[in-house]
Biopython code that builds the backbone (N, CA, C, O; Angstrom):
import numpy as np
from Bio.PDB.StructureBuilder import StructureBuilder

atoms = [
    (1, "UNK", "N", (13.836, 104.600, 71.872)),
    (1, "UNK", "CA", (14.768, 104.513, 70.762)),
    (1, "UNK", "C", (14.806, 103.079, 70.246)),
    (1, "UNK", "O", (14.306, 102.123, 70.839)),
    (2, "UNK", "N", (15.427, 103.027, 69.122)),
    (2, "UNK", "CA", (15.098, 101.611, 68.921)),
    (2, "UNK", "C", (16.804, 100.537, 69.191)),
    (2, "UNK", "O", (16.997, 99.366, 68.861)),
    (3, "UNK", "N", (17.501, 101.238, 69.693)),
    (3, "UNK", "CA", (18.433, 100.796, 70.622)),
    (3, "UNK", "C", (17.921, 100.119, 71.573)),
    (3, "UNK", "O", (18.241, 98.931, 71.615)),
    (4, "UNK", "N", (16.910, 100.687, 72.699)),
    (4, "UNK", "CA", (16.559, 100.172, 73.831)),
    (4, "UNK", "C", (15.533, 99.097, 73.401)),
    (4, "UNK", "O", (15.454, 97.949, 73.839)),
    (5, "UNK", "N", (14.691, 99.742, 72.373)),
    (5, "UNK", "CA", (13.608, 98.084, 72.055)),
    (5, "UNK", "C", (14.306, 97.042, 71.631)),
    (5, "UNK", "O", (13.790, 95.959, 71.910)),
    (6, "UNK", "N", (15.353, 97.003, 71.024)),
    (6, "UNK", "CA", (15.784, 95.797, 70.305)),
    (6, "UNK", "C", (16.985, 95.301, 71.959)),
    (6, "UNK", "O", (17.309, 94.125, 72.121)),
    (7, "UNK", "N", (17.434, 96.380, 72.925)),
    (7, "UNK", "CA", (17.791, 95.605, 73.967)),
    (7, "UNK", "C", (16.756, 94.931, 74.823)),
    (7, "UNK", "O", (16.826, 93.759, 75.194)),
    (8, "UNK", "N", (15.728, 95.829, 75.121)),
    (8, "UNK", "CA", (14.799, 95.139, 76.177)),
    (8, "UNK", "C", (13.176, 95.275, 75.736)),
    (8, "UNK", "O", (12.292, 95.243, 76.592)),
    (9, "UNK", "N", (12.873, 95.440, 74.221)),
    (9, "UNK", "CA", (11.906, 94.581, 74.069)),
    (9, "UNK", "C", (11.029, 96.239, 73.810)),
    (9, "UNK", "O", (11.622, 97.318, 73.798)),
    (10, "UNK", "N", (9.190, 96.021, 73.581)),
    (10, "UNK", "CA", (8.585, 97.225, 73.491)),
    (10, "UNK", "C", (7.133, 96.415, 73.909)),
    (10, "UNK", "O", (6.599, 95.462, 73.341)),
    (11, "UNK", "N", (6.725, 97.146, 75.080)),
    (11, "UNK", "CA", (5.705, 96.133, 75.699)),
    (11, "UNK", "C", (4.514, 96.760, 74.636)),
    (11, "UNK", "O", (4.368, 97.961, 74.410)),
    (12, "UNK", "N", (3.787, 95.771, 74.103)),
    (12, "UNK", "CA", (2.327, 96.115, 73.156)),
    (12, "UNK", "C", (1.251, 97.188, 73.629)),
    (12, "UNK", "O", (0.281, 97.380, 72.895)),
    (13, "UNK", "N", (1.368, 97.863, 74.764)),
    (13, "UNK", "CA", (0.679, 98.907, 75.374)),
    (13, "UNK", "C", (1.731, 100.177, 74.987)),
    (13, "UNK", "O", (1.184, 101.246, 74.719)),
    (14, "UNK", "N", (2.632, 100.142, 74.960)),
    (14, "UNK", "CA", (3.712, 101.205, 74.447)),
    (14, "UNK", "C", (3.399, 101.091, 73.390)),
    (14, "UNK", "O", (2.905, 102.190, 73.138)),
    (15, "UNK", "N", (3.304, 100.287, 72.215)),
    (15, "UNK", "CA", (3.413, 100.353, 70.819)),
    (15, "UNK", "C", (2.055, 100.636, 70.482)),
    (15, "UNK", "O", (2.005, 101.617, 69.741)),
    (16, "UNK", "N", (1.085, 100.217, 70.707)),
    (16, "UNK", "CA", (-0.300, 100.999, 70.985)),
    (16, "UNK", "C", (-0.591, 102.478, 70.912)),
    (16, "UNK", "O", (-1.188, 103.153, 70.073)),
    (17, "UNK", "N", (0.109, 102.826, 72.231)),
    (17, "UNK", "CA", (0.377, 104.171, 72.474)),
    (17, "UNK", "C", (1.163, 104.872, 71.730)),
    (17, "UNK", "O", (0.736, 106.019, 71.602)),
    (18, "UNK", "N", (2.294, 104.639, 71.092)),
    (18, "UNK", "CA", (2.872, 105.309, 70.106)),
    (18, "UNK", "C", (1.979, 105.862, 68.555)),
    (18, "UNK", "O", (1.657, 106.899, 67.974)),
    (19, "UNK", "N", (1.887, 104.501, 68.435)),
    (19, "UNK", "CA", (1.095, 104.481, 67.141)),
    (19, "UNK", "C", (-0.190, 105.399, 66.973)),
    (19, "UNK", "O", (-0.463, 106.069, 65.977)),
    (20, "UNK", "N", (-0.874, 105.301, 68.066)),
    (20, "UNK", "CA", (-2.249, 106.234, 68.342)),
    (20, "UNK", "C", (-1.827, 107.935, 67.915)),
    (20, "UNK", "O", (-2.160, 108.770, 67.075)),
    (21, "UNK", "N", (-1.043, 107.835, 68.882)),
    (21, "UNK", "CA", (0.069, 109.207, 68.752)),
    (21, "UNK", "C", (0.593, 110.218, 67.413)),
    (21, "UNK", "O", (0.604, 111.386, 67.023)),
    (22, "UNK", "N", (0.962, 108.974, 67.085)),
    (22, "UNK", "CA", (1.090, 108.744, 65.566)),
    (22, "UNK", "C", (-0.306, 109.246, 64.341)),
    (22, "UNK", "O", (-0.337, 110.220, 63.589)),
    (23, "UNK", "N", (-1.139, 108.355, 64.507)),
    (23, "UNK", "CA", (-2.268, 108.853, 63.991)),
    (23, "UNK", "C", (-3.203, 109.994, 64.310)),
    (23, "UNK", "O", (-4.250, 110.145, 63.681)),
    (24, "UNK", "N", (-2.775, 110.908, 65.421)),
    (24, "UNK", "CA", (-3.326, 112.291, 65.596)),
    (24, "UNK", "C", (-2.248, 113.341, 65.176)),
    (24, "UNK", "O", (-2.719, 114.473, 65.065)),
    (25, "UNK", "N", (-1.196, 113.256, 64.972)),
    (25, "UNK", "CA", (-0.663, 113.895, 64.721)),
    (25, "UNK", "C", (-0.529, 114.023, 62.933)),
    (25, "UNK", "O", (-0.451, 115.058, 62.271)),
    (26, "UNK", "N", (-0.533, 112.978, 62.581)),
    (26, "UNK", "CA", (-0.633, 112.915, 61.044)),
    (26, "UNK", "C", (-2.113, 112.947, 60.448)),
    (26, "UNK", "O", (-2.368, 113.021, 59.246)),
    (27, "UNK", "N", (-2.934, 112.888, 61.357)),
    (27, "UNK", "CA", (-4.320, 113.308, 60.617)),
    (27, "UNK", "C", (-4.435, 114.796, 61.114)),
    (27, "UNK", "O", (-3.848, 115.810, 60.735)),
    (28, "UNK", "N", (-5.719, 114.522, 62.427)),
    (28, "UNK", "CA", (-5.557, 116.023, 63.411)),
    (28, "UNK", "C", (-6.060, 115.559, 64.253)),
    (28, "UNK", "O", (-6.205, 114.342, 64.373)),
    (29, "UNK", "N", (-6.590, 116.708, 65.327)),
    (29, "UNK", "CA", (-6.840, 116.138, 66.456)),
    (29, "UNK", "C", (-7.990, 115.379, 66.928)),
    (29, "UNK", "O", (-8.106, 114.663, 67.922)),
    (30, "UNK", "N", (-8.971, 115.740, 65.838)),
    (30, "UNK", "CA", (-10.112, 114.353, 66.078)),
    (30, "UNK", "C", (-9.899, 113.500, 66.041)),
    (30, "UNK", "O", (-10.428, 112.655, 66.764)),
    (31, "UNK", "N", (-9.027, 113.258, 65.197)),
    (31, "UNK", "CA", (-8.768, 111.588, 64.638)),
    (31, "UNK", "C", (-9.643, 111.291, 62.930)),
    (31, "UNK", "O", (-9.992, 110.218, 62.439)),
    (32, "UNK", "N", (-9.771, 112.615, 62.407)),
    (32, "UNK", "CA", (-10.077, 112.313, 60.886)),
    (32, "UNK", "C", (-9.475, 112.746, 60.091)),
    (32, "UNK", "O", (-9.027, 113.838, 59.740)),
    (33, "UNK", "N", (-9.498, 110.951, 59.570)),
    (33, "UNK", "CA", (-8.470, 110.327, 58.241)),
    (33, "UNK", "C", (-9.208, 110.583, 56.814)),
    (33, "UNK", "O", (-10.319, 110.177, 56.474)),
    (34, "UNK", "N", (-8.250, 111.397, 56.048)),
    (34, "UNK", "CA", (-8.459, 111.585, 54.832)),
    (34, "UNK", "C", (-7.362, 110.811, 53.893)),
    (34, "UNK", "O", (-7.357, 110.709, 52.666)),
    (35, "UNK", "N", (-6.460, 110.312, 54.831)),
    (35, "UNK", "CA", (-5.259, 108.982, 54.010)),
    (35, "UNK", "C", (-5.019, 107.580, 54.722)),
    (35, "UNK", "O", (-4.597, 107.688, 55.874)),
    (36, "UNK", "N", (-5.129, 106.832, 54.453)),
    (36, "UNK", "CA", (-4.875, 105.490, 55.577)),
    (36, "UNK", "C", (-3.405, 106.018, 56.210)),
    (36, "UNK", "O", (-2.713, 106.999, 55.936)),
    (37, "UNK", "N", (-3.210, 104.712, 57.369)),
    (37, "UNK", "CA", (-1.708, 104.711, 57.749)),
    (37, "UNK", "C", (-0.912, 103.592, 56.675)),
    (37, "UNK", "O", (0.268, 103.284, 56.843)),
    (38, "UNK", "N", (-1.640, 103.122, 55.710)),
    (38, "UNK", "CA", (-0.900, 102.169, 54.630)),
    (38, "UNK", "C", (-0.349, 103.467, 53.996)),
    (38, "UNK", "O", (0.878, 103.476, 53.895)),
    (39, "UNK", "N", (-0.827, 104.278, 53.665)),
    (39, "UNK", "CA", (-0.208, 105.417, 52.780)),
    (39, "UNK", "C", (0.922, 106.043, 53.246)),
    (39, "UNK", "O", (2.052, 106.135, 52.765)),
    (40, "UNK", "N", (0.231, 106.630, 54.684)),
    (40, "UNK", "CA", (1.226, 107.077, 55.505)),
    (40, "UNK", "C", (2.635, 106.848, 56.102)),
    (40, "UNK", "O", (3.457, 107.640, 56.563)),
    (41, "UNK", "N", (2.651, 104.768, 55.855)),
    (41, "UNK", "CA", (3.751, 104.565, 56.050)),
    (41, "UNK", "C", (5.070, 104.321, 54.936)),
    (41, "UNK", "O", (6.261, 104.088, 55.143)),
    (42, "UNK", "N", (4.091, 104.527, 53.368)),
    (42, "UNK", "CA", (4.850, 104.324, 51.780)),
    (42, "UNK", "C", (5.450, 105.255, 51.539)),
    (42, "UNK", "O", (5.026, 106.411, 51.523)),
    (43, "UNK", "N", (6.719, 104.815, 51.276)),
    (43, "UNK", "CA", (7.675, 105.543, 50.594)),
    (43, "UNK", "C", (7.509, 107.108, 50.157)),
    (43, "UNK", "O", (6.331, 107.445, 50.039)),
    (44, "UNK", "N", (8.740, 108.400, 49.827)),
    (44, "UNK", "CA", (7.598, 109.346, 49.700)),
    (44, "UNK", "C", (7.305, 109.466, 48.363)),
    (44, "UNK", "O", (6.324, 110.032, 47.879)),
    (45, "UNK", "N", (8.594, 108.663, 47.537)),
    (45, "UNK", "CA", (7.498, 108.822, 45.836)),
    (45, "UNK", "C", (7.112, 107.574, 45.393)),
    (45, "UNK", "O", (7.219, 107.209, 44.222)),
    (46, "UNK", "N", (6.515, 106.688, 46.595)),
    (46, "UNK", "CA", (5.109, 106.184, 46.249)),
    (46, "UNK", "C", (4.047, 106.913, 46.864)),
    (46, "UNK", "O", (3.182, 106.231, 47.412)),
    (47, "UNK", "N", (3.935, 108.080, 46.888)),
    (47, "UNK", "CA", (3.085, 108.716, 47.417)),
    (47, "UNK", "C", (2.719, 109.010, 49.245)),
    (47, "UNK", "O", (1.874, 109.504, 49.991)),
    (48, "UNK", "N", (3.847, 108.404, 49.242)),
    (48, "UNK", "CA", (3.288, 108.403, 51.214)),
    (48, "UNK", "C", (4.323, 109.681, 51.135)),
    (48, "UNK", "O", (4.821, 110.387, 50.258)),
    (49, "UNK", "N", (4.363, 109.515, 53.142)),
    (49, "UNK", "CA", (4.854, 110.065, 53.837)),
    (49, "UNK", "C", (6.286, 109.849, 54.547)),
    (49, "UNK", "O", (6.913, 110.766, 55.077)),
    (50, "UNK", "N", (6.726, 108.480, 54.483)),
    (50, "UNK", "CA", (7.438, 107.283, 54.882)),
    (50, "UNK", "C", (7.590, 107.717, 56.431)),
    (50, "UNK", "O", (8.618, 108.227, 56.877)),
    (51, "UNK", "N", (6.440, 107.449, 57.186)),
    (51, "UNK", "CA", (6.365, 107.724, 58.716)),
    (51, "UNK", "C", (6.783, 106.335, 58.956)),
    (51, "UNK", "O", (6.426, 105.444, 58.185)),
    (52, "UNK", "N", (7.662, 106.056, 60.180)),
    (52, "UNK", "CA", (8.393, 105.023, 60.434)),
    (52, "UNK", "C", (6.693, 103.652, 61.074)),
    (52, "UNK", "O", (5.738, 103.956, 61.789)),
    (53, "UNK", "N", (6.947, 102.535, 60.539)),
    (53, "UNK", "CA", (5.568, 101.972, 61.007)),
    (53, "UNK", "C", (6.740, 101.572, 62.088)),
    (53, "UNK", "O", (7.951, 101.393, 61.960)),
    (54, "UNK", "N", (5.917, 101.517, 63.118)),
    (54, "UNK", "CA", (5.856, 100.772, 64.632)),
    (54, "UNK", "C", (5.982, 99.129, 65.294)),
    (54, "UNK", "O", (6.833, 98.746, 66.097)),
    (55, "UNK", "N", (4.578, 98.113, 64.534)),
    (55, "UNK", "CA", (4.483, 97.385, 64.626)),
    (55, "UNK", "C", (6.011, 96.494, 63.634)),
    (55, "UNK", "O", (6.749, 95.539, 63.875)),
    (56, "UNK", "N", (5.867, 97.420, 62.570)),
    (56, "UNK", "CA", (6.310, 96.410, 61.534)),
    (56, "UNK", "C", (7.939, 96.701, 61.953)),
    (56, "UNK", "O", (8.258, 95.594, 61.520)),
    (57, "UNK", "N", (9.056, 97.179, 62.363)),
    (57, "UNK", "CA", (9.821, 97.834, 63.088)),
    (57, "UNK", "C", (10.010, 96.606, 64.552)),
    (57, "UNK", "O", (11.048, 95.975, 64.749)),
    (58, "UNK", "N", (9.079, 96.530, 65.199)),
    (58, "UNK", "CA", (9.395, 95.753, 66.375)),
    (58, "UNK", "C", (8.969, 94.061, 66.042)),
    (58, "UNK", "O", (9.115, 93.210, 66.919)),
    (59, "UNK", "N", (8.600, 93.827, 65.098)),
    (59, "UNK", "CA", (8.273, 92.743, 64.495)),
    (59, "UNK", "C", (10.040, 92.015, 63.851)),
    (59, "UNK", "O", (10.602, 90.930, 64.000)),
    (60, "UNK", "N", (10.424, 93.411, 63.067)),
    (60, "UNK", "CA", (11.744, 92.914, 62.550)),
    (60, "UNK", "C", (12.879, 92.535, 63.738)),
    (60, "UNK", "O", (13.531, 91.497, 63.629)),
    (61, "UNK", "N", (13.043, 93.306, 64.705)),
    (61, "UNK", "CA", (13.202, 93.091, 65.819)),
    (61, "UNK", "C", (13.501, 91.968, 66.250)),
    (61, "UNK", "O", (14.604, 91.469, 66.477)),
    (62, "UNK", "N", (11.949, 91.373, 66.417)),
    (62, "UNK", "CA", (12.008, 90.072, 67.323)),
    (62, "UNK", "C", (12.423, 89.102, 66.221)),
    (62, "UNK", "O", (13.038, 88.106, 66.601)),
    (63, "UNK", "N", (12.223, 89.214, 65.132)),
    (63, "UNK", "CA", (12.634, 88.086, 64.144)),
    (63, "UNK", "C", (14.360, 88.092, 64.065)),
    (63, "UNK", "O", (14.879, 87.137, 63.489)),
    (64, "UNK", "N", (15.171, 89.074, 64.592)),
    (64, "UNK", "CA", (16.681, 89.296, 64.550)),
    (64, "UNK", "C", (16.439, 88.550, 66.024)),
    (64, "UNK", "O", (17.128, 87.546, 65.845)),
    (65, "UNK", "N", (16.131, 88.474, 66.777)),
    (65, "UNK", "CA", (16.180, 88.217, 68.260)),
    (65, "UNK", "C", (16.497, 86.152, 67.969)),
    (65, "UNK", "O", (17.269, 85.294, 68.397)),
    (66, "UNK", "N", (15.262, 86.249, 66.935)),
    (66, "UNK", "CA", (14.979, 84.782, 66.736)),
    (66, "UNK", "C", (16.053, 84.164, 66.318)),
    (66, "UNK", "O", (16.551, 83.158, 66.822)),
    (67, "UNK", "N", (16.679, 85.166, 64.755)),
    (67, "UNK", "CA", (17.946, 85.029, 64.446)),
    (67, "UNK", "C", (19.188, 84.293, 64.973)),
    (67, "UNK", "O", (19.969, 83.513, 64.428)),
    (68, "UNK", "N", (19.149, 84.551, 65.603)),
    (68, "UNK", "CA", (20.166, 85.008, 67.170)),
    (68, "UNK", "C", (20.230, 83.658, 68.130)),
    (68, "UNK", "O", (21.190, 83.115, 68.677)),
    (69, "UNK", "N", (18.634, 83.296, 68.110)),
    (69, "UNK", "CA", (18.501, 82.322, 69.475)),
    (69, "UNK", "C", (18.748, 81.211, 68.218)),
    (69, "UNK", "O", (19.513, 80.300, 68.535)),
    (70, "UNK", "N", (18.254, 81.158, 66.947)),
    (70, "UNK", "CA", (18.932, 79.597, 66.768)),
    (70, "UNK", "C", (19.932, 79.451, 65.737)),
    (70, "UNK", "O", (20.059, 78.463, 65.013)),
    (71, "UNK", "N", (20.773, 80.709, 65.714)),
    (71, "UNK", "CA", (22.503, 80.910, 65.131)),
    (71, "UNK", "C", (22.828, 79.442, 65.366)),
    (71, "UNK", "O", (22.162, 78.776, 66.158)),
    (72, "UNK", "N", (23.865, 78.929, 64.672)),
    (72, "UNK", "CA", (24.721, 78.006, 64.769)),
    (72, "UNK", "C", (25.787, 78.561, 66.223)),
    (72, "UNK", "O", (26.029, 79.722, 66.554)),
    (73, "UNK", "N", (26.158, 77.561, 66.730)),
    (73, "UNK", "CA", (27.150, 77.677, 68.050)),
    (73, "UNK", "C", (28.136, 78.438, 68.070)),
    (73, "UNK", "O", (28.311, 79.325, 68.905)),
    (74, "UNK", "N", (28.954, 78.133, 67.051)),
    (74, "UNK", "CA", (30.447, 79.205, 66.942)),
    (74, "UNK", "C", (29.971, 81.048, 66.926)),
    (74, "UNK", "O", (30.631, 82.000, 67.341)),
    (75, "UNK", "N", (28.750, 81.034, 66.352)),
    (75, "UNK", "CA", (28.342, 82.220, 66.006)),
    (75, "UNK", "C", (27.074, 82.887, 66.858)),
    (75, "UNK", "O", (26.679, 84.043, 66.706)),
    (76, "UNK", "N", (26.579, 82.011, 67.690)),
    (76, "UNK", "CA", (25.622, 82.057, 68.651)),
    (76, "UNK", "C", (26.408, 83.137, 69.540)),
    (76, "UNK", "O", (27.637, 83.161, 69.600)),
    (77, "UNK", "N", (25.480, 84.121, 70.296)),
    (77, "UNK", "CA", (25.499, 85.307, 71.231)),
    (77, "UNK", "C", (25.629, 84.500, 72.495)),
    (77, "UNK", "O", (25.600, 83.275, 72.378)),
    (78, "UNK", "N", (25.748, 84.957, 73.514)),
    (78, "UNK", "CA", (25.869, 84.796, 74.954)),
    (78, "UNK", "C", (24.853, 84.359, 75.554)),
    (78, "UNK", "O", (24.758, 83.399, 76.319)),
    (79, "UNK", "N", (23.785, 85.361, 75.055)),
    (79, "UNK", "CA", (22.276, 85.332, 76.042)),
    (79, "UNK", "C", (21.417, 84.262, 75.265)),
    (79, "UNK", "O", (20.223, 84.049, 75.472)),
    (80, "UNK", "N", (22.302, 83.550, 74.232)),
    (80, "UNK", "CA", (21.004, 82.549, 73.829)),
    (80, "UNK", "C", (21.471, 81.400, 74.519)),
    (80, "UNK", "O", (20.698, 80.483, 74.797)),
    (81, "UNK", "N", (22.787, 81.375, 74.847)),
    (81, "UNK", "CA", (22.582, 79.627, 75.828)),
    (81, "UNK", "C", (22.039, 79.868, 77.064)),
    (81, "UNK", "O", (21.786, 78.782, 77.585)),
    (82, "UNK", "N", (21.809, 80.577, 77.615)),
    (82, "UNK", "CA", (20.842, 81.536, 78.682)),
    (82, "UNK", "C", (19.711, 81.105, 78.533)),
    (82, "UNK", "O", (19.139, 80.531, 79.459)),
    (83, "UNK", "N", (19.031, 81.324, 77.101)),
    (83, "UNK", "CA", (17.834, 81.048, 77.023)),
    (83, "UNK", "C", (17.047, 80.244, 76.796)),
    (83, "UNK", "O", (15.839, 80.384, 76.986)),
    (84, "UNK", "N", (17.989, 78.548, 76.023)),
    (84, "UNK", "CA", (18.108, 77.965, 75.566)),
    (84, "UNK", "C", (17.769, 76.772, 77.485)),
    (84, "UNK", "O", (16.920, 76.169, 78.142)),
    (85, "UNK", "N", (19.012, 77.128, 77.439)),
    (85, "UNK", "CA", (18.783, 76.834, 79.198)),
    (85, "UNK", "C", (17.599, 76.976, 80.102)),
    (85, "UNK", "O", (17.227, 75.995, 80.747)),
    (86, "UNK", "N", (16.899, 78.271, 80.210)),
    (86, "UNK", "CA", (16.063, 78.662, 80.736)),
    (86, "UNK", "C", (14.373, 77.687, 79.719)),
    (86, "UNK", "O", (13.842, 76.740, 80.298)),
    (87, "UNK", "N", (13.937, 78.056, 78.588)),
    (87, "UNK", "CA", (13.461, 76.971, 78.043)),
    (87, "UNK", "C", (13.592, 75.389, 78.341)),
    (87, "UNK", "O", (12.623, 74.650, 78.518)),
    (88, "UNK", "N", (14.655, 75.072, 78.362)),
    (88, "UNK", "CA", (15.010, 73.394, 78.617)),
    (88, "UNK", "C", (14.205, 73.197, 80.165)),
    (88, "UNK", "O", (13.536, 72.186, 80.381)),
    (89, "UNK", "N", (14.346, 74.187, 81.097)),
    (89, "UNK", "CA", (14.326, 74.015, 82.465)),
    (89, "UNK", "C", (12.406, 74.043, 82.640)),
    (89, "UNK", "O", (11.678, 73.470, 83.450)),
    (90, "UNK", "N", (12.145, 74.819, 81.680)),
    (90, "UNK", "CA", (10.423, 75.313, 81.469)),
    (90, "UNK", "C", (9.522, 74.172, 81.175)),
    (90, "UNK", "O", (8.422, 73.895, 81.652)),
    (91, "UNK", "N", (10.439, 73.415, 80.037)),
    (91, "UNK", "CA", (9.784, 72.177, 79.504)),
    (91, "UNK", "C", (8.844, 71.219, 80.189)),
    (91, "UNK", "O", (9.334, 71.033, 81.303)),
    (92, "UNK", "N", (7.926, 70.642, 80.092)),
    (92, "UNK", "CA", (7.540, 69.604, 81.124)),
    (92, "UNK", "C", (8.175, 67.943, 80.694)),
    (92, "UNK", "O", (8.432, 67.446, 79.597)),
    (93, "UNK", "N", (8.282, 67.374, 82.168)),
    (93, "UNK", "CA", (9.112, 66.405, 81.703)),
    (93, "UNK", "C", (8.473, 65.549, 81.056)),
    (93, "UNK", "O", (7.279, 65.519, 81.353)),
    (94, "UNK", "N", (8.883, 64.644, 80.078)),
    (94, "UNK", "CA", (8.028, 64.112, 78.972)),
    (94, "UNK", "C", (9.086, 62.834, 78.855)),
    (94, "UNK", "O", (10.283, 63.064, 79.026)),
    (95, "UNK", "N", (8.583, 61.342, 78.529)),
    (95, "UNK", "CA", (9.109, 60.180, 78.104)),
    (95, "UNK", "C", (9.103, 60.842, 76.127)),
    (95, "UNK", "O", (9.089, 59.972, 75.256)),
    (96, "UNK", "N", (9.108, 61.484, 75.946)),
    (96, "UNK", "CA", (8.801, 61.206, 74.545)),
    (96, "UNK", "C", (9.927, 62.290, 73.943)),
    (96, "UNK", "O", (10.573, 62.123, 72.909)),
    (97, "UNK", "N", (10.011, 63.528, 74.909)),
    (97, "UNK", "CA", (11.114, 64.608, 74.742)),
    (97, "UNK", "C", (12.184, 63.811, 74.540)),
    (97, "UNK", "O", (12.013, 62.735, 75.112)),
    (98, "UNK", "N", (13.306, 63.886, 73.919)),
    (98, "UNK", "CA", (14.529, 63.208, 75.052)),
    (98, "UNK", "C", (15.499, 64.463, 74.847)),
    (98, "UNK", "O", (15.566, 65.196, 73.860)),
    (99, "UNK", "N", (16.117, 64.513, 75.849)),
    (99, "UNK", "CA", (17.108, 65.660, 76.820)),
    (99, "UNK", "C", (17.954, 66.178, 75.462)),
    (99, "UNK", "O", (18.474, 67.287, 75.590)),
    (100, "UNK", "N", (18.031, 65.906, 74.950)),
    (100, "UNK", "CA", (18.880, 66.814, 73.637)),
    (100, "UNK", "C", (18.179, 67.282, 73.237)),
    (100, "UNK", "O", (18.405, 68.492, 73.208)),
    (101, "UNK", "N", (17.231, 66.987, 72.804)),
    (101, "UNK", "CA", (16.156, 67.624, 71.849)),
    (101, "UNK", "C", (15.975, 68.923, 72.934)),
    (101, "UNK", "O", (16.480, 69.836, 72.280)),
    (102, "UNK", "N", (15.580, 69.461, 74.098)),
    (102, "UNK", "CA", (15.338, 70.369, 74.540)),
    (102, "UNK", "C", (16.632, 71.176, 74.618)),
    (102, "UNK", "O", (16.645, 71.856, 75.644)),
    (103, "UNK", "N", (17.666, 71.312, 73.905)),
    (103, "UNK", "CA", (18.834, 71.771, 74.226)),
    (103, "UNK", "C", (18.323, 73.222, 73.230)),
    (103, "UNK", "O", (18.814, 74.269, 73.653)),
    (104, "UNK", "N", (17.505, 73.356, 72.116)),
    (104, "UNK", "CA", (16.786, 73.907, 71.191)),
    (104, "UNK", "C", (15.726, 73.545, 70.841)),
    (104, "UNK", "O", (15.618, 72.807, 69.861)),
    (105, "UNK", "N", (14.819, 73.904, 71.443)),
    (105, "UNK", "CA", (13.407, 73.507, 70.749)),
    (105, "UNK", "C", (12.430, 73.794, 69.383)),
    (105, "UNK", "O", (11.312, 73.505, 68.956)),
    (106, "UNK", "N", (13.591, 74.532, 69.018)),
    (106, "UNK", "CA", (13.209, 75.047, 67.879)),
    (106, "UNK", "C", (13.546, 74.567, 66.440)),
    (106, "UNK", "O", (13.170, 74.916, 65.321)),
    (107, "UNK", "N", (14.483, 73.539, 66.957)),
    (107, "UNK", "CA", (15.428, 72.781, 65.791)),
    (107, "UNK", "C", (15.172, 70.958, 65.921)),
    (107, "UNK", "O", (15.984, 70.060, 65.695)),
    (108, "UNK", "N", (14.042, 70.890, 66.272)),
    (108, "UNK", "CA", (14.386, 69.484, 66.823)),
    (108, "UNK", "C", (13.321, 68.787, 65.350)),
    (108, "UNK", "O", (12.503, 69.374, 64.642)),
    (109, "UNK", "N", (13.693, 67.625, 65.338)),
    (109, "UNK", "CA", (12.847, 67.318, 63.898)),
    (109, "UNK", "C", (12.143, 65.788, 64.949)),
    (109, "UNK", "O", (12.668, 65.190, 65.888)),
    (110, "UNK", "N", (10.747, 65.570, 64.244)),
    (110, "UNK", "CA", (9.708, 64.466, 65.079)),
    (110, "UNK", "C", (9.134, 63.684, 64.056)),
    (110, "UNK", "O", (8.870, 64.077, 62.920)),
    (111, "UNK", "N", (8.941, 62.474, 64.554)),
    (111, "UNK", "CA", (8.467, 62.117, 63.543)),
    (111, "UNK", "C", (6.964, 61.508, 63.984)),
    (111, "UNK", "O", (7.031, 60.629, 64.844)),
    (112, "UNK", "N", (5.474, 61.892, 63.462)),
    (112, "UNK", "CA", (4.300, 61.831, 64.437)),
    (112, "UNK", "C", (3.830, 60.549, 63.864)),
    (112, "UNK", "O", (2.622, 60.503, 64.097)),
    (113, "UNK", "N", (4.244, 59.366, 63.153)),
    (113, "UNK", "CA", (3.862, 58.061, 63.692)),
    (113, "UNK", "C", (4.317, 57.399, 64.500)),
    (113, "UNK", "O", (3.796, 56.319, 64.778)),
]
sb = StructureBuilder()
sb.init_structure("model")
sb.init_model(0)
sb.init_chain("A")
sb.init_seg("    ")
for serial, (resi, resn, name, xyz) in enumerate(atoms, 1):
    if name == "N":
        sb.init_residue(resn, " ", resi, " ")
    sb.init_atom(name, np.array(xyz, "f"), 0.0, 1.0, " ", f" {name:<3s}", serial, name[0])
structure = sb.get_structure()
């Protein structure tokens, strides 16, 4: 469901497998295509089918996830100072990092001269 992917994620061998799934059932059982899955996934009066795409679905996903991890503080979730934390701890130690900057690594601005 996409309850559980957006809680714990959709490993790329599952989404693989779905999708395959996907494409025998909407062609047949050989596997011959007389419409792409671009068609298959357009709207139905742009001519598709509007079969839910997979990739593009768990893609939006992780980009809300991303959302999330670099929210402003007041509005920041639980599990991102968690992660934020867990990152900082991953880092290798570096003279050039300095310790705030790993508090978010995603927000930190450098300057390369």
């Amino acid at each position: 469901s996409q309850y559980l992917t957006m809680a714990q994620g959709m490993p790329k061998d599952v989404e693989d497998l779905l999708t395959k799934i996907t494409r025998k059932f909407a062609w047949d059982s050989e596997g011959i295509n007389s419409v792409s899955m671009d068609i298959l996934h357009s709207p139905i009066k742009e001519g598709g089918k509007n079969i839910l795409n997979i990739r593009d679905c768990n893609e939006a996903i992780e980009l809300k996830w991303l959302k999330s991890l670099l929210a402003p503080t007041p509005v920041k979730p639980q599990w991102a100072f968690f992660a934020h934390t867990l990152i900082a701890k991953a880092m290798q130690n570096s003279p050039v990092v300095k310790p705030e900057a790993k508090v978010n690594c995603f927000l930190q601005s450098w300057d390369p001269s």
